[in-house]
Backbone as JSON, one array per atom type, in Angstrom:
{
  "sequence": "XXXXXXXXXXXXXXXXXXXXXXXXXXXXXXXXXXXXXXXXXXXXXXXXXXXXXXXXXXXXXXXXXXXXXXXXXXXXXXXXXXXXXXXXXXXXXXXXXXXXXXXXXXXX",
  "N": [[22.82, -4.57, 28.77], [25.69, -2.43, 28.82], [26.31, 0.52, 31.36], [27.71, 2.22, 30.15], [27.13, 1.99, 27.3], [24.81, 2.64, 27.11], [24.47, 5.26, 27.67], [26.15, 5.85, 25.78], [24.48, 5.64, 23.6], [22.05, 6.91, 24.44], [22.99, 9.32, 23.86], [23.59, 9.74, 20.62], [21.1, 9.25, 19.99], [19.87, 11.65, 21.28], [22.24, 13.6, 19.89], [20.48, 13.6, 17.31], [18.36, 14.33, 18.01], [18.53, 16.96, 18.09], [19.7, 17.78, 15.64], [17.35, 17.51, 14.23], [15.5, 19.12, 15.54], [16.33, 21.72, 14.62], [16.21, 21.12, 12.33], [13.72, 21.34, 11.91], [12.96, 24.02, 12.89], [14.53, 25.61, 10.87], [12.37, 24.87, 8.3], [10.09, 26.07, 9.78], [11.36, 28.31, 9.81], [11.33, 29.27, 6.92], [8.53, 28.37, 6.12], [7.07, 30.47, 6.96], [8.44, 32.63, 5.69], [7.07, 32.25, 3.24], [4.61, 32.88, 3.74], [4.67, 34.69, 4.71], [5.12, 36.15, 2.33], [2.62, 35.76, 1.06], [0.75, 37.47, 2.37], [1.6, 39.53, 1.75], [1.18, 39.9, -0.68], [-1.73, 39.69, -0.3], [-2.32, 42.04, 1.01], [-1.52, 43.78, -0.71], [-3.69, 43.89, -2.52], [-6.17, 43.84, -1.57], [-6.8, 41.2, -0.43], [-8.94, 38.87, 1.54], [-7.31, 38.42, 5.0], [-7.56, 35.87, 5.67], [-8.29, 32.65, 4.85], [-10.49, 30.97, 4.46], [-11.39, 28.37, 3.1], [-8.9, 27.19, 1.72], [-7.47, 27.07, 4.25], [-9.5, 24.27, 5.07], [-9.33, 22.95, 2.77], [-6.01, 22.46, 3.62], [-6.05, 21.0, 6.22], [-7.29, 18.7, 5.49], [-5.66, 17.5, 4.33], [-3.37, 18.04, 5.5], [-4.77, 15.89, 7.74], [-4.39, 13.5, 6.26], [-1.53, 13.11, 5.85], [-1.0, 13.14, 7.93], [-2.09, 10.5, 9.11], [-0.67, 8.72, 6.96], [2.15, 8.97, 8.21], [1.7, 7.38, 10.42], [1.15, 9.32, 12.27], [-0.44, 11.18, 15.71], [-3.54, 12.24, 15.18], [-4.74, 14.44, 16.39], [-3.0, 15.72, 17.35], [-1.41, 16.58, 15.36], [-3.05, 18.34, 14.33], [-3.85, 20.2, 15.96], [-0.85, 21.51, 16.1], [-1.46, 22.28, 13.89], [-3.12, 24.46, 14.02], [-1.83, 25.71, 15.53], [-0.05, 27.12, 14.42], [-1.34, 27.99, 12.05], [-3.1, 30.19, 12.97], [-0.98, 31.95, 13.78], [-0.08, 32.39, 11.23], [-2.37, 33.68, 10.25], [-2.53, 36.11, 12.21], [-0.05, 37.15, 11.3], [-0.41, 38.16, 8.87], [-2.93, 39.78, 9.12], [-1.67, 41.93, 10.68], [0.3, 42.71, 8.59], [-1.21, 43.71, 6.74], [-2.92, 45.66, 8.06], [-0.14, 47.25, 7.91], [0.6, 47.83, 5.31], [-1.92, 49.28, 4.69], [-1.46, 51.55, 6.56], [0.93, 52.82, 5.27], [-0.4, 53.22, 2.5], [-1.97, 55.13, 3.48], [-1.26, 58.1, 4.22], [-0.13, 58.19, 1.2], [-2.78, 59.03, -0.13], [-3.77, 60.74, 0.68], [-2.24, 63.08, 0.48]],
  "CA": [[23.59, -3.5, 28.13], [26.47, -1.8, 29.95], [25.81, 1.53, 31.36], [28.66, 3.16, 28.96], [26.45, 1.59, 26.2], [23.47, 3.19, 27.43], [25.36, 6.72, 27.99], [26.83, 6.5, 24.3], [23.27, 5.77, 22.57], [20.9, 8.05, 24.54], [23.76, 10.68, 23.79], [23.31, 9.59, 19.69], [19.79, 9.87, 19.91], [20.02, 13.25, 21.15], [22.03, 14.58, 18.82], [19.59, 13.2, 15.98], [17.01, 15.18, 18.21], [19.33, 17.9, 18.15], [19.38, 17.68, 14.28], [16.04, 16.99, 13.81], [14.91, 20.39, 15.98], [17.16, 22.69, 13.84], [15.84, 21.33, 10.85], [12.27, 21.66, 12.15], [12.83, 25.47, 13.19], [14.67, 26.02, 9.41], [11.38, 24.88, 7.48], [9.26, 26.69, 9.97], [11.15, 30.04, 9.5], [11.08, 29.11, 5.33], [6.81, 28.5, 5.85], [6.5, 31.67, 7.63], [8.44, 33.65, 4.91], [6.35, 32.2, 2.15], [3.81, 32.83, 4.05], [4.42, 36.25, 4.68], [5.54, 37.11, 1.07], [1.35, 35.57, 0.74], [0.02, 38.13, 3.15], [1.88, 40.99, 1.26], [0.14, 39.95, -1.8], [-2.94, 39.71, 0.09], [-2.79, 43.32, 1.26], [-1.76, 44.73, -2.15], [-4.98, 43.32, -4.02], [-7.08, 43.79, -0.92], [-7.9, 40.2, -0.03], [-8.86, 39.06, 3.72], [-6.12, 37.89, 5.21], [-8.07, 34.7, 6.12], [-9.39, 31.92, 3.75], [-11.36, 29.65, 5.42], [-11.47, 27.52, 2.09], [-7.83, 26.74, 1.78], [-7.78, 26.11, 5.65], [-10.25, 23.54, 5.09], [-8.29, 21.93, 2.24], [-5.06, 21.82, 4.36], [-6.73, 20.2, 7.21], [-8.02, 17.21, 5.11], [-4.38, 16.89, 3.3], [-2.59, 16.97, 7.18], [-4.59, 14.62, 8.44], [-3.77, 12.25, 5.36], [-0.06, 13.02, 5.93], [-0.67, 12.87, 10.13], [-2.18, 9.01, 8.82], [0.59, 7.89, 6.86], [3.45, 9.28, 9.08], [1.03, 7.21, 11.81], [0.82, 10.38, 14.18], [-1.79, 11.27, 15.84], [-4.43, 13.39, 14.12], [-5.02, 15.24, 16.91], [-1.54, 15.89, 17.82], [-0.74, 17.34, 14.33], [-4.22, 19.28, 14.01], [-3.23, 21.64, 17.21], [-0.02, 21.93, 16.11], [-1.1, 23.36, 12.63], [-4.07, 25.33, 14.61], [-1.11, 27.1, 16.55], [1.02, 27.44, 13.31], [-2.07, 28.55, 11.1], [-3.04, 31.33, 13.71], [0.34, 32.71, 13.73], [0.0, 33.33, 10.01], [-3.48, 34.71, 10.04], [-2.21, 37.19, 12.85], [0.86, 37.94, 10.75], [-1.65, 38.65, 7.69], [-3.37, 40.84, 9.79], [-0.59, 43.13, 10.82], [0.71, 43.04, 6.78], [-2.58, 43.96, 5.94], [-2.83, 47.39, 8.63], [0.88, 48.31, 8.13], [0.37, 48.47, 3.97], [-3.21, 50.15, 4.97], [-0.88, 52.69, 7.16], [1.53, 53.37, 4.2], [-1.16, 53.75, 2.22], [-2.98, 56.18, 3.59], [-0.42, 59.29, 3.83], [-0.17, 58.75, -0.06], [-4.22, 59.2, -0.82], [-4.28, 62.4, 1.95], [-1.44, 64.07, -0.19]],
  "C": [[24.32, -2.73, 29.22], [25.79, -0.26, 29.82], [26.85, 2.47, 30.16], [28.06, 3.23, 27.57], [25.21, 2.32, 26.4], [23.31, 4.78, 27.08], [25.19, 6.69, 26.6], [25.04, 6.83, 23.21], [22.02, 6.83, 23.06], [21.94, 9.26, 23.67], [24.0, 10.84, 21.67], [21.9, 10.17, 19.37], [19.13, 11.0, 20.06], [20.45, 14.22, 20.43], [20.66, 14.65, 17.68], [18.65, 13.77, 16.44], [17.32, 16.85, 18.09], [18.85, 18.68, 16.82], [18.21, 18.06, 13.67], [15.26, 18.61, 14.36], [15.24, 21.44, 15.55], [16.51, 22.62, 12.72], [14.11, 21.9, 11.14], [12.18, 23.69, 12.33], [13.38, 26.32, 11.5], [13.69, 26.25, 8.29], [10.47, 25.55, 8.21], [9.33, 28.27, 9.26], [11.03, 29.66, 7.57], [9.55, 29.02, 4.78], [6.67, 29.93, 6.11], [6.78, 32.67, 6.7], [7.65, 33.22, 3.95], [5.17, 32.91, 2.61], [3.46, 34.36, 4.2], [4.39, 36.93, 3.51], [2.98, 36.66, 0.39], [0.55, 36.99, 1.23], [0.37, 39.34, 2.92], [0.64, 41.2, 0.05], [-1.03, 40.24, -1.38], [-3.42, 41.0, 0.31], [-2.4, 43.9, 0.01], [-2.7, 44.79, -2.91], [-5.9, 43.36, -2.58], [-8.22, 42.93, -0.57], [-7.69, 39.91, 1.66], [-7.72, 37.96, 3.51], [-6.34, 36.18, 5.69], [-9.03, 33.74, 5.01], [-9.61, 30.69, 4.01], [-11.57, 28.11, 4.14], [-10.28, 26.81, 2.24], [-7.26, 25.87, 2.95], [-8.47, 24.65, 5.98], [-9.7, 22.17, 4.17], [-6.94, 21.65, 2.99], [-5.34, 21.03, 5.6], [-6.59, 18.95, 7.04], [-6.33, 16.66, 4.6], [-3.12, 16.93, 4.77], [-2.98, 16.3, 7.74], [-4.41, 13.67, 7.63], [-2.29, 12.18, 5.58], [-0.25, 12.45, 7.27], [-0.7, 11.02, 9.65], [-1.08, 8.28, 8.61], [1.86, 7.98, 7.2], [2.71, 8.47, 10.21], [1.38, 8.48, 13.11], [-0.4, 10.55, 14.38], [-2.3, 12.57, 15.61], [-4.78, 14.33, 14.72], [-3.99, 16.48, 16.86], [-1.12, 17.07, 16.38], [-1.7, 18.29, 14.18], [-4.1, 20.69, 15.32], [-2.04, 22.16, 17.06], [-0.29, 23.22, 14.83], [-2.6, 24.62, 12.77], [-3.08, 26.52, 14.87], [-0.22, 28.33, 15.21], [-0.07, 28.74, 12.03], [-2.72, 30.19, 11.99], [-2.13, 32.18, 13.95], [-0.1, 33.59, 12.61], [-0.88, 34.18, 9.45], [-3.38, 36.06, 10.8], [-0.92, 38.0, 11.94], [-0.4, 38.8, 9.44], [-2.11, 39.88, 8.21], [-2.59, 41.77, 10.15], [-0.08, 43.73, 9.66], [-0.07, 43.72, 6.61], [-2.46, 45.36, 6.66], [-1.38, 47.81, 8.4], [1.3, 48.63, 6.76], [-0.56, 49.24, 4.38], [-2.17, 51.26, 5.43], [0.13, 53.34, 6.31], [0.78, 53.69, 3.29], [-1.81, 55.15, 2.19], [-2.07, 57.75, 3.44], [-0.13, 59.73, 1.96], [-1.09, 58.98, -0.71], [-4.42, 60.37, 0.13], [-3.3, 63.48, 1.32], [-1.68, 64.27, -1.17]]
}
């Protein structure tokens, strides 16, 4: 393969990684708002911002996806460690900055 041929197709493949990293950062920020509009609910009805149940079911249902996408199970299980800790820390901030609006209207 000539090097011009080489040039043109890494420089294809890049965009398509290009592509591919845009769309990945689009559905992250689109999880994160669902995710947050969860962690409003959560502090209006005064549940923990953490549910070790659900966690447990998404686990078992990414590593069936990690399987039949063949990735590796590890590989996707740290990613949705880093991803699922995000949203339990967002939770947690939802949760004290309703608590902090809160409170000025039960002291008046």
């Amino acid at each position: 393969m000539k090097q011009l041929d080489v040039a043109q197709q890494l420089s294809s493949y890049r965009h398509t990684i290009d592509n591919l990293d845009a769309a990945l950062i689009d559905i992250l920020a689109k999880r994160f708002h669902c995710t947050n509009q969860i962690g409003v609910l959560k502090a209006e009805h005064n549940l923990s911002p953490v549910d070790k149940d659900r966690e447990e079911r998404q686990y078992a249902r990414i590593r069936i996806l990690a399987n039949g996408a063949k990735l590796d199970q590890n590989f996707v299980e740290n990613l949705m460690d880093f991803i699922i800790s995000e949203v339990v820390q967002r939770h947690y901030q939802i949760a004290a900055d309703y608590q902090a609006r809160q409170a000025p209207a039960s002291q008046g």
